[in-house]
C-alpha positions in Angstrom: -6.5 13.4 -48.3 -6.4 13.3 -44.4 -4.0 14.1 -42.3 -2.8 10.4 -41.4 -3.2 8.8 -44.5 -0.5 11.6 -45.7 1.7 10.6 -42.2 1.4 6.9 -43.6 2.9 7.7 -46.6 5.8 9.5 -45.3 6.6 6.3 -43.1 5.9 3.9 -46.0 8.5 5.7 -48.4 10.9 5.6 -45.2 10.4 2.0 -44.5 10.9 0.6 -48.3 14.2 2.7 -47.6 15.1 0.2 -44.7 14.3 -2.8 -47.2 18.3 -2.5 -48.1 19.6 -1.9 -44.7 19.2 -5.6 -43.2 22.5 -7.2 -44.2 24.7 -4.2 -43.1 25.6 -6.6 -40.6 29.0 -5.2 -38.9 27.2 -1.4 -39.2 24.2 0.1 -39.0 22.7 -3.3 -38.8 19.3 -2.9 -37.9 15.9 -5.5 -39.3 13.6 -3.4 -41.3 10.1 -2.6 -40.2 7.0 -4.6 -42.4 4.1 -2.4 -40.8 3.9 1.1 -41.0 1.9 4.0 -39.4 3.0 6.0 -36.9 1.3 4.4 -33.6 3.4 1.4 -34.6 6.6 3.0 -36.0 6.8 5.1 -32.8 5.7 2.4 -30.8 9.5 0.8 -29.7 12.7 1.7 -29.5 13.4 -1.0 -32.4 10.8 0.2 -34.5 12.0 3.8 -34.5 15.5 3.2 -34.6 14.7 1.8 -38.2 13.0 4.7 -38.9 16.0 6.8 -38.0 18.1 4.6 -40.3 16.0 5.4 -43.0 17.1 9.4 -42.2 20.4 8.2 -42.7 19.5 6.4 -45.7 19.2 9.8 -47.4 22.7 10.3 -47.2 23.9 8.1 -49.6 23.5 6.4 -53.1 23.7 8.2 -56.5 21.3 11.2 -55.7 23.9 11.6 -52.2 27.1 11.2 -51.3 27.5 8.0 -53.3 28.4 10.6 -56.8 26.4 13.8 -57.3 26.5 15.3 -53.7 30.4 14.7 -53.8 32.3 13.4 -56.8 30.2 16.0 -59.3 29.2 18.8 -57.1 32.3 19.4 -55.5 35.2 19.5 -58.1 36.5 22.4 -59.7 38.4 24.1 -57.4 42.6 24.9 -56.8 42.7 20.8 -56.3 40.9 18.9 -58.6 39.4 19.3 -62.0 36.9 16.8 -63.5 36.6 14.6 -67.1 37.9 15.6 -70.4 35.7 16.7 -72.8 32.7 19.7 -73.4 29.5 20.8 -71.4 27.1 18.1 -71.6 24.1 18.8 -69.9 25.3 16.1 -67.1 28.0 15.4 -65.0 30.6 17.4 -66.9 28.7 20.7 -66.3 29.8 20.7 -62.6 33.6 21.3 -62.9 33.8 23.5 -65.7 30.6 25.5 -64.0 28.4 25.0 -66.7 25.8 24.0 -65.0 21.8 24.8 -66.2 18.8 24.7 -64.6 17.8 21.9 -66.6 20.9 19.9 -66.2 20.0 15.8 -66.1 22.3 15.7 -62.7 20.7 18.3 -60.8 17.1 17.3 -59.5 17.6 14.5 -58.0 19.9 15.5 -55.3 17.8 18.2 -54.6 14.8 16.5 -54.0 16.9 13.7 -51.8 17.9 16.4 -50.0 14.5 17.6 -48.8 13.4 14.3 -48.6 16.2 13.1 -46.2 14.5 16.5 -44.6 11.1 15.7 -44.6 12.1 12.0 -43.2 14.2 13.9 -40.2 11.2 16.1 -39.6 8.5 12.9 -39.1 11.2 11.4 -36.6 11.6 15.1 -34.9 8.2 15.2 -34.3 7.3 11.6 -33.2 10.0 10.5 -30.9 9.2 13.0 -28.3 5.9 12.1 -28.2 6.5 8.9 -27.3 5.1 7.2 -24.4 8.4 5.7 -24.2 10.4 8.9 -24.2 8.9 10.0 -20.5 7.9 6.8 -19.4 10.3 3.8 -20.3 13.1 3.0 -18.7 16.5 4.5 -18.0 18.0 3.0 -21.0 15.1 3.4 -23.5 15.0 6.9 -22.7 18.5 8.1 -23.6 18.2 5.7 -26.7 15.4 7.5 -28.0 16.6 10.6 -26.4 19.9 10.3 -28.9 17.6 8.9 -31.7 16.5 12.5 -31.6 19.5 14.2 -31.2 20.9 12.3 -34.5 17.6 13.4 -36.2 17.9 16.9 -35.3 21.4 16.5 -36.8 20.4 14.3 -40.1 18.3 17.3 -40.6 20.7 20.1 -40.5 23.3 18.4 -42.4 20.7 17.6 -45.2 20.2 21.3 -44.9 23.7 22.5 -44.7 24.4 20.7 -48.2 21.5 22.5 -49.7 22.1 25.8 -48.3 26.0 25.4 -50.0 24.8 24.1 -53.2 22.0 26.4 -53.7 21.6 29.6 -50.9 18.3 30.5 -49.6 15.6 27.8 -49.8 12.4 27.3 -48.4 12.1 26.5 -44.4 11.0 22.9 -44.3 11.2 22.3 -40.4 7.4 20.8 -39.9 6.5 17.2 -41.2 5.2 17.9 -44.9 1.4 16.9 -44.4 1.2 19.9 -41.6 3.2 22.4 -44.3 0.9 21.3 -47.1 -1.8 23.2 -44.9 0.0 25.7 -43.8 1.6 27.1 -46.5 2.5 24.5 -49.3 4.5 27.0 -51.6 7.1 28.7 -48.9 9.1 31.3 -49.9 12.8 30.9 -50.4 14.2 32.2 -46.7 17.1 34.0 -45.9 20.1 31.6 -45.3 21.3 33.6 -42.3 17.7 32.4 -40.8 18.0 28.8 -41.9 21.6 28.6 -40.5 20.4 30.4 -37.1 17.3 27.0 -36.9 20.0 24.4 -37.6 22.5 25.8 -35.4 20.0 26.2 -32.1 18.7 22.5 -33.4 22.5 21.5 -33.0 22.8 22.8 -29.4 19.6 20.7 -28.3 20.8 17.7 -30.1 24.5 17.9 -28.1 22.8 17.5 -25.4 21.0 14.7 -26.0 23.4 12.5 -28.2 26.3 11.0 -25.9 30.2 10.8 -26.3 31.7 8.2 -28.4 33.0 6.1 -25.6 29.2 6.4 -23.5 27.7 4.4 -26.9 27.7 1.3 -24.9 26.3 2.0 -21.3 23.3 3.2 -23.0 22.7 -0.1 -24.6 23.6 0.7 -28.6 26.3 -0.9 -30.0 29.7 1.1 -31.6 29.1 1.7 -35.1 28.9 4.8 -37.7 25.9 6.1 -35.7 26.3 9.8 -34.6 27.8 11.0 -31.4 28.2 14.1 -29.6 31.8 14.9 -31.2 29.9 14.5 -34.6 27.3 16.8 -33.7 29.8 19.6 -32.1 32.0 19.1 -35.0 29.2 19.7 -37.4 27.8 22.8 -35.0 31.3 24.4 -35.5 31.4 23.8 -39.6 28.0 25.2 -40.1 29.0 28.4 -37.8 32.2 29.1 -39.8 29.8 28.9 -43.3 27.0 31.3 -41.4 30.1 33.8 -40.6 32.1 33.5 -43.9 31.0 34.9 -47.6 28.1 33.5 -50.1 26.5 34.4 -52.9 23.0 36.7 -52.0 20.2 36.7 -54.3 21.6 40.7 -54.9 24.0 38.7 -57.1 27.0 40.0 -54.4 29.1 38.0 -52.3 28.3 38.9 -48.8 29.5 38.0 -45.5 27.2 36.4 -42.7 26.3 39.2 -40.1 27.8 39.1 -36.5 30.6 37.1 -37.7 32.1 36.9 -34.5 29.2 35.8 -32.8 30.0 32.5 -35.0 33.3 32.0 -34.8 33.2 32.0 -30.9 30.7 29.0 -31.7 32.7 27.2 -33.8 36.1 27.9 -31.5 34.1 26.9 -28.5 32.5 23.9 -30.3 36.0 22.4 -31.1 37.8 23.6 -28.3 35.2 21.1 -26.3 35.7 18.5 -28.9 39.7 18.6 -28.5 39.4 18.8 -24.5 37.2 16.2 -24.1 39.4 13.7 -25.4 37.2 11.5 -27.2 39.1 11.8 -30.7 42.7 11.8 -31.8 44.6 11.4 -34.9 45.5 8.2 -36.5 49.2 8.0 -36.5 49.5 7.4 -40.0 47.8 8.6 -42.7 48.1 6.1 -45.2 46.6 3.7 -42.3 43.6 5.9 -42.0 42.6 5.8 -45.9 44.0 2.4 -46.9 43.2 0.0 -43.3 40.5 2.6 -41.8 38.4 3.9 -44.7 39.6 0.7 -47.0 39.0 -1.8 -44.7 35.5 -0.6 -44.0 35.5 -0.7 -40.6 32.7 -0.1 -38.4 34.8 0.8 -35.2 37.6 3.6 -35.5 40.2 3.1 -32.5 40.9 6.7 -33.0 37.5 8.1 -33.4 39.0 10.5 -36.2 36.5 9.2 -38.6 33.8 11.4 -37.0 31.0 11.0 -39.7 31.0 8.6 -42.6 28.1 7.8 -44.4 27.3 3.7 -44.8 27.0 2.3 -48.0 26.1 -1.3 -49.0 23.8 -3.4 -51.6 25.4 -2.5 -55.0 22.1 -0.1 -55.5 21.5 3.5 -57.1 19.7 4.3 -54.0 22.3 2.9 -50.9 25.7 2.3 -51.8 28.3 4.4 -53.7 30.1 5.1 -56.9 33.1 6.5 -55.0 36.0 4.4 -56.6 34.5 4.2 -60.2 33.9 8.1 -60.7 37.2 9.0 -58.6 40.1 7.3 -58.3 42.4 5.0 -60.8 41.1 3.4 -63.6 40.9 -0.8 -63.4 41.6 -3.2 -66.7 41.7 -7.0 -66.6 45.3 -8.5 -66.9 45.0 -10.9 -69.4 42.9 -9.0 -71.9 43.8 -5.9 -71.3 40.2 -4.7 -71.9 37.4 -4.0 -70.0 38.7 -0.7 -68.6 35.9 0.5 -65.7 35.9 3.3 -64.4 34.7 7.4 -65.6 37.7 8.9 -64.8 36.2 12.4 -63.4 38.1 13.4 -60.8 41.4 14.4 -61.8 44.5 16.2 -59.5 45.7 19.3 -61.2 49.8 20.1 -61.7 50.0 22.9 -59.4 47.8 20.7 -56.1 50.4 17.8 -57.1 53.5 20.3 -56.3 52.3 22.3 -53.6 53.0 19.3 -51.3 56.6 19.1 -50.1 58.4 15.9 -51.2 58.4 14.2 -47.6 54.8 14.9 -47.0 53.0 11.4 -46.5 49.7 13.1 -47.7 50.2 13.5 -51.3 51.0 9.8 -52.1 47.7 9.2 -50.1 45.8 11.8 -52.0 47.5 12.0 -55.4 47.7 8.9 -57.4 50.2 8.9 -60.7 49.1 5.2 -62.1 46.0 3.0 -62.8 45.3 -0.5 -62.0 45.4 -3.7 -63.8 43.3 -6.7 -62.1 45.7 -10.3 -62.3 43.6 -13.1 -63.0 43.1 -14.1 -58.7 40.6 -10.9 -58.9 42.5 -9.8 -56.0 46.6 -8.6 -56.9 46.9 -5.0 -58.9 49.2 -4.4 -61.0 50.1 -0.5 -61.7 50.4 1.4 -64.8 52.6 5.2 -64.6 50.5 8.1 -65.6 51.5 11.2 -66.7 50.6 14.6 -64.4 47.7 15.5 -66.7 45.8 11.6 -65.4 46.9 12.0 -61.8 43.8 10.7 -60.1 42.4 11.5 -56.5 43.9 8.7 -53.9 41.8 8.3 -51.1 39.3 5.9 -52.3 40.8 3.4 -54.4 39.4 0.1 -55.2 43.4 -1.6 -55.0 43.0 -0.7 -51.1 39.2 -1.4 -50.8 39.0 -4.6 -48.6 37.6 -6.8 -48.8 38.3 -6.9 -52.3 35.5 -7.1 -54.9 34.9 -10.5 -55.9 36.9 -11.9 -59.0 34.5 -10.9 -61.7 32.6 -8.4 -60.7 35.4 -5.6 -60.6 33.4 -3.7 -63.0 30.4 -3.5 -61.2 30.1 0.9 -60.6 28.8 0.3 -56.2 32.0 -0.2 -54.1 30.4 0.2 -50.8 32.9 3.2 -49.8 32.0 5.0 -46.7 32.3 8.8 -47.6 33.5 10.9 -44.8 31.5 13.5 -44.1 34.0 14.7 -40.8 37.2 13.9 -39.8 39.1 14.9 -36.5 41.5 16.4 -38.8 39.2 18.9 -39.6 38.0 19.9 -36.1 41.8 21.1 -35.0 41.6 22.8 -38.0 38.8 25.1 -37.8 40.0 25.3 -34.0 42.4 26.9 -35.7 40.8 29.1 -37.8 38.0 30.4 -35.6 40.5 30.6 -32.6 42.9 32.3 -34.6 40.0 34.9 -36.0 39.1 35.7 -32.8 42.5 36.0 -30.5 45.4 35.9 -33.4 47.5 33.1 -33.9 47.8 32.4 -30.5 49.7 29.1 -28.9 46.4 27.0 -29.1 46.3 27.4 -32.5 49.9 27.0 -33.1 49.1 23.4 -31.8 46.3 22.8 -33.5 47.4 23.3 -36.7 50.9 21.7 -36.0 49.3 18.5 -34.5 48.3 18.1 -38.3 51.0 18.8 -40.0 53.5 16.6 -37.5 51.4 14.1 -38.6 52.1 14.6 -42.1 55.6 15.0 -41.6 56.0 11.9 -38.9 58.0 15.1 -36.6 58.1 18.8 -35.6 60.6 19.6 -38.4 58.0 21.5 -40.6 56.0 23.1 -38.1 54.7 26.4 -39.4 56.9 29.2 -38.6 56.2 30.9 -35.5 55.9 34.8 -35.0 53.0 35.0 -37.5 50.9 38.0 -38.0 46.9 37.0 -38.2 46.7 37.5 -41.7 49.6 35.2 -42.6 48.9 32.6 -39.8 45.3 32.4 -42.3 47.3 32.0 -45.4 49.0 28.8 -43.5 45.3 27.3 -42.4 44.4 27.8 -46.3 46.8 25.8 -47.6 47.0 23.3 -44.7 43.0 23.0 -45.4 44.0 22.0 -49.0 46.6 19.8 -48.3 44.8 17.5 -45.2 41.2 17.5 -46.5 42.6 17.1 -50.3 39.5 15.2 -52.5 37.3 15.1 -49.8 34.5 17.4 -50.9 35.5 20.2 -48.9 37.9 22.7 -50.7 34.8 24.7 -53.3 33.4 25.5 -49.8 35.9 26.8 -47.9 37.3 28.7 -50.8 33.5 30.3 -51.3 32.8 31.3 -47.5 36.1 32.8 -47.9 35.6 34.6 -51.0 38.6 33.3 -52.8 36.7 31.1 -55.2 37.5 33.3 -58.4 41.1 34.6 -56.9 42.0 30.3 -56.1 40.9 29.6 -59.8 43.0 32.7 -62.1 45.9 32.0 -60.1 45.9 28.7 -60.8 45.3 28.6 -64.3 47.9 31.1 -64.9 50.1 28.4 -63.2 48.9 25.7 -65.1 49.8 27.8 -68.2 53.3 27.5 -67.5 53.2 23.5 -68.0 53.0 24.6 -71.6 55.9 27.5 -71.7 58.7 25.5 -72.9 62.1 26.2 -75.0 61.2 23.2 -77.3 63.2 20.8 -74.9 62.8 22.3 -71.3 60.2 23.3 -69.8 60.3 27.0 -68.3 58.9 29.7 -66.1 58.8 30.2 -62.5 55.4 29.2 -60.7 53.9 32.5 -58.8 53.1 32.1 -55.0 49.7 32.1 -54.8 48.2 35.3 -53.2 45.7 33.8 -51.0 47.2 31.1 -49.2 51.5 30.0 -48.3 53.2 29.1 -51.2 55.0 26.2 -52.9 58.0 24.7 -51.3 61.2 26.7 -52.9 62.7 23.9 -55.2 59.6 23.6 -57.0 59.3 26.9 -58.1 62.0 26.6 -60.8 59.7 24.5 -63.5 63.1 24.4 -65.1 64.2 21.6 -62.5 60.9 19.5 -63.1 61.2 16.0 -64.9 59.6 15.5 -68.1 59.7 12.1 -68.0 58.8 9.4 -65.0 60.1 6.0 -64.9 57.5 3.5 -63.6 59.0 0.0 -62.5 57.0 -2.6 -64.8 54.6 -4.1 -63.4 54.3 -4.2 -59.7 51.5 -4.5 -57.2 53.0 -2.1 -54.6 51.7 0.7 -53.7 54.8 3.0 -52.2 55.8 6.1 -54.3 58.6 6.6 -53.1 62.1 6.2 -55.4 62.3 2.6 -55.6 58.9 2.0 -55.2 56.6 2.4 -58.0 59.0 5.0 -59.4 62.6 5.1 -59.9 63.1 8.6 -60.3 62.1 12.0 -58.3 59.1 14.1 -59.1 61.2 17.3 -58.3 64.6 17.1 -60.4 65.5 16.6 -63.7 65.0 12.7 -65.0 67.9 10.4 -65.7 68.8 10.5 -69.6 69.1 6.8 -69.5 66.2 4.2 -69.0 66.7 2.5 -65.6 66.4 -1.6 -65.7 63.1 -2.6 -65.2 60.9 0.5 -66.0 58.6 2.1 -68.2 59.4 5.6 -69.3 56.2 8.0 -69.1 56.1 12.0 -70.8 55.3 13.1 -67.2 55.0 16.9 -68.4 54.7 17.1 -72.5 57.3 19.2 -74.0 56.5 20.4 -77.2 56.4 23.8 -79.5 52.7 23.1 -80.3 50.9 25.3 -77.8 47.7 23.5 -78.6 49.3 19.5 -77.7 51.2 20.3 -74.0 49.9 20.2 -70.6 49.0 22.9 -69.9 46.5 22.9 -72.8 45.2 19.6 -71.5 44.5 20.8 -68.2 43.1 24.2 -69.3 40.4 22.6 -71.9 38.4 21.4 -68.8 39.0 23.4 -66.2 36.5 25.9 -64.6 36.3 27.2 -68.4 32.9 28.8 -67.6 33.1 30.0 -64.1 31.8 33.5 -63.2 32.3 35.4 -60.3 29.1 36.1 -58.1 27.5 33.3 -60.3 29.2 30.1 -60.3 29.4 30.2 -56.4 25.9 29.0 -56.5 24.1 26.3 -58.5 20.6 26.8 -60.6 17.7 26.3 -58.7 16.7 22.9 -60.5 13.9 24.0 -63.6 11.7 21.4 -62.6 11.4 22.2 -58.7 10.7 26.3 -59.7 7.9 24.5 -62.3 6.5 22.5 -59.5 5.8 25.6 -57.5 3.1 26.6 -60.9 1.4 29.7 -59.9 3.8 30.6 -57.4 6.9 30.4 -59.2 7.5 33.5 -57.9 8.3 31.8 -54.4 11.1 30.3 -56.3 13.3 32.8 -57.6 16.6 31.6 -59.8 19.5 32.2 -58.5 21.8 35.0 -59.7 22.8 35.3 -63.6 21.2 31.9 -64.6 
């Protein structure tokens, strides 16, 4: 097969991509190409700008961040635990690290994976070599020099995933038809080396890609498309992961080497991403999840929604399942049947009480009730939960607007926009790498507190000041948890820190005290965790705790708050009377029956099979080490599976 028949086909398996993208009106909204080839493709700035949108196509649907990538891959960590129920072979394998090289989930995001690579690579390689790219005019050039720059970073957050998810893999940075002759069976390469390419790739795309408020004079329109903050903010993620711990093929966990060398990169990287101005916080969080991220908007006043991957069409391949695997359960009002939703994300006890009673986060992030759909297909009506089906908040179909139309509420695609990168983030690994470099100096201090004030709507739970390095760390762990809460990120921090195993046996020997109870009260005294600040003092006393929640019946709002949806706090003892208008819930189960309390619902699926310097890492998927054939040996498992 020659060389540009096998070119063709690489463009024609990008282009059906496109197929889907043409009614995405208010976003990436972009006509998909009907002739393919590469002298047309990379003929026009149209033309390849819906090639690049096939790159970004690879981001999503079910193989993506539309389920697998981030609702499956993702959970089982000190936050979130997935569905009830044994080691399937599927999705439940994830969370309770059970995971098999020849689990049903695991293929297909690894191959998307290298194909959102292998699409990257044809752009990489074409758009410079445009006529167009010397030649044209002012404004096609920086077009199609930024279509390169977001190429260049398609391909090393494809790469980024996979390196997380699975360690060393084979270097992929040449177009496949050129690798099939080269060397069609590459070795797995060191992740230090693969990090080191994506990293350099990331300094040549800042360069090219502009600032979020420069979109315009270069003639593209403002939408999800990626800017230099994105790519910065990415460059500084990707440099704290090459300087923290991962699992080596030695079967040890090992730190990057010249770990300073990457947290200047990341400090620097943020530092410019804060100074430039470009990005702030949204005032309110709840605004940013339920008007921002719900309301699907293409345009983010506040640019704190750095990177957020599009998702439209109600398809496996392009939209999402965020909403229907995560989030609160939905059943139709008038039947009360019909119940849609998997239910396998799930907030444990001790993430649910590690937030301070006036954060504004945790009734953003932690949802206590499920939905019921009135009749108009549009009004919710909410149903208490007890602590063991607290659900992850920030993508919930009651704030999804515009609603899903009457009817089709039980469709699994919601069109959710995962977000890949939030501003958030970037003071926060400010933060970190300044604080790893210089101490906790002022800088960081302000960094971190610019979150939290946020949180707190004042200055009145700053972190203390006077910190020693070590301590000021402990506060960035938990602040990590408690901002980027359900958002994919937690497993990985806690890995390239090496507190994986430590964040899990604390927590379930915390979780076990939800079941140590006097027959009536519940007991014990939760332990500060070692790794990271503690629990706010009145919740340490599990003594003071309510067993019981009162829900007010029936109502559509959304506030948590006493008076809201509940009528009762979540940190003292409940009312022995019923209040008017409520529904009593067993928030935490009191009973002598070690096998029936909360604890012993929480523990029966969650991280039951982890193993240190094993579960860090995922199989190799059975059927890509088969593909290899004779040179399986090119395609070594990973470490104890």
């Amino acid at each position: 097969m020659n060389k540009r028949y096998l070119h063709k086909i690489t463009l024609l398996a990008a282009s059906s991509l496109m197929l889907g993208l043409g009614s995405c009106k208010k976003y990436l909204d972009q006509q998909p190409i009907t002739a393919v080839g590469p002298d047309f493709v990379f003929n026009s700035v149209e033309t390849t700008r819906a090639a690049l949108i096939g790159v970004y196509n690879q981001l999503t649907g079910d193989a993506g961040y539309g389920l697998r990538l981030n609702l499956y891959f993702s959970v089982g960590t000190d936050e979130t635990e997935g569905p009830t129920g044994n080691a399937d072979g599927s999705r439940r394998d994830f969370p309770l690290y059970a995971t098999t090289p020849g689990n049903s989930q695991i293929f297909a995001p690894y191959t998307q994976l290298f194909k959102g690579i292998q699409y990257a690579n044809v752009c990489i390689e074409s758009i410079p070599k445009m006529d167009l790219y010397d030649n044209g005019s002012d404004g096609q050039k920086k077009q199609l020099q930024r279509m390169y720059g977001e190429a260049l970073t398609l391909r090393a957050q494809f790469y980024a995933e996979a390196i997380r998810n699975w360690g060393d893999l084979p270097a992929h940075f040449t177009a496949a038809e050129e690798l099939a002759t080269q060397d069609p069976f590459p070795k797995r390469t060191d992740r230090d080396v693969l990090y080191d390419q994506i990293l350099n790739d990331l300094k040549t795309a800042e360069a090219l890609v502009p600032w979020r408020n420069e979109v315009t004079s270069i003639g593209d329109p403002q939408d999800e498309r990626i800017t230099k903050g994105t790519v910065k903010g990415l460059r500084a993620r990707i440099a704290l992961a090459r300087a923290g711990y991962s699992l080596r093929q030695s079967g040890t966990m090992k730190q990057g080497s010249n770990p300073q060398t990457y947290y200047q990169i990341a400090r620097d990287e943020t530092n410019d991403i804060i100074t430039s101005a470009q990005h702030s916080l949204n005032p309110s969080f709840k605004d940013l999840w339920k008007n921002q991220v719900g309301g699907r908007t293409a345009w983010d006043p506040n640019g704190e929604l750095m990177f957020q991957v599009t998702a439209i069409g109600r398809t496996a391949s392009a939209d999402t399942k965020i909403g229907y695997n995560s989030g609160p359960t939905v059943v139709d009002l008038a039947t009360q049947t019909g119940s849609t939703g998997t239910s396998s994300v799930f907030i444990l006890p001790t993430y649910f009480y590690m937030f301070d009673s006036t954060d504004t986060r945790r009734d953003v992030t932690c949802v206590p009730y499920s939905d019921t759909l009135a009749p108009d297909g549009v009004t919710f009506y909410k149903k208490g939960q007890p602590i063991t089906s607290v659900f992850d908040g920030k993508y919930r179909r009651d704030w999804l607007n515009p609603p899903l139309a009457a009817g089709t509420y039980l469709n699994n695609y919601s069109g959710f926009k995962w977000q890949i990168l939030r501003y958030a983030d970037v003071l926060l690994m400010f933060a970190e790498a300044e604080n790893e470099l210089n101490g906790p100096t002022t800088a960081a201090y302000n960094a971190i507190n610019l979150v939290r004030r946020r949180a707190f709507g004042n200055s009145n739970n700053d972190i203390p000041a006077g910190l020693s390095k070590s301590d000021f760390f402990k506060y960035l762990v938990r602040e990590r948890e408690l901002e980027l809460g359900a958002e994919g990120v937690r497993k990985y921090d806690l890995i390239r820190w090496n507190l994986l195993a430590t964040a899990i046996t604390e927590s379930k020997s915390n979780i076990a005290l939800f079941g140590t109870t006097t027959g009536t009260t519940l007991t014990g005294t939760l332990a500060q965790p070692s790794y990271m600040a503690g629990y706010p003092s009145y919740v340490g006393n599990l003594a003071n705790l309510p067993v019981s929640m009162f829900y007010r019946a029936r109502t559509a709002s959304d506030d948590l708050n006493i008076g809201g949806i509940v009528l009762n706090s979540w940190y003292a003892k409940a009312p022995s009377s019923t209040p008017a208008g409520s529904t009593k819930v067993a928030w935490i189960v009191i009973t002598t029956d070690p096998t029936k309390t909360t604890a012993a619902a929480v523990l029966a699926h969650y991280a039951t099979n982890f193993v240190p310097n094993k579960s860090e890492l995922l199989p190799i998927p059975q059927d890509a080490i088969t593909a290899y054939g004779g040179f399986a040996s090119n395609m070594p498992q990973n470490p104890g599976y």
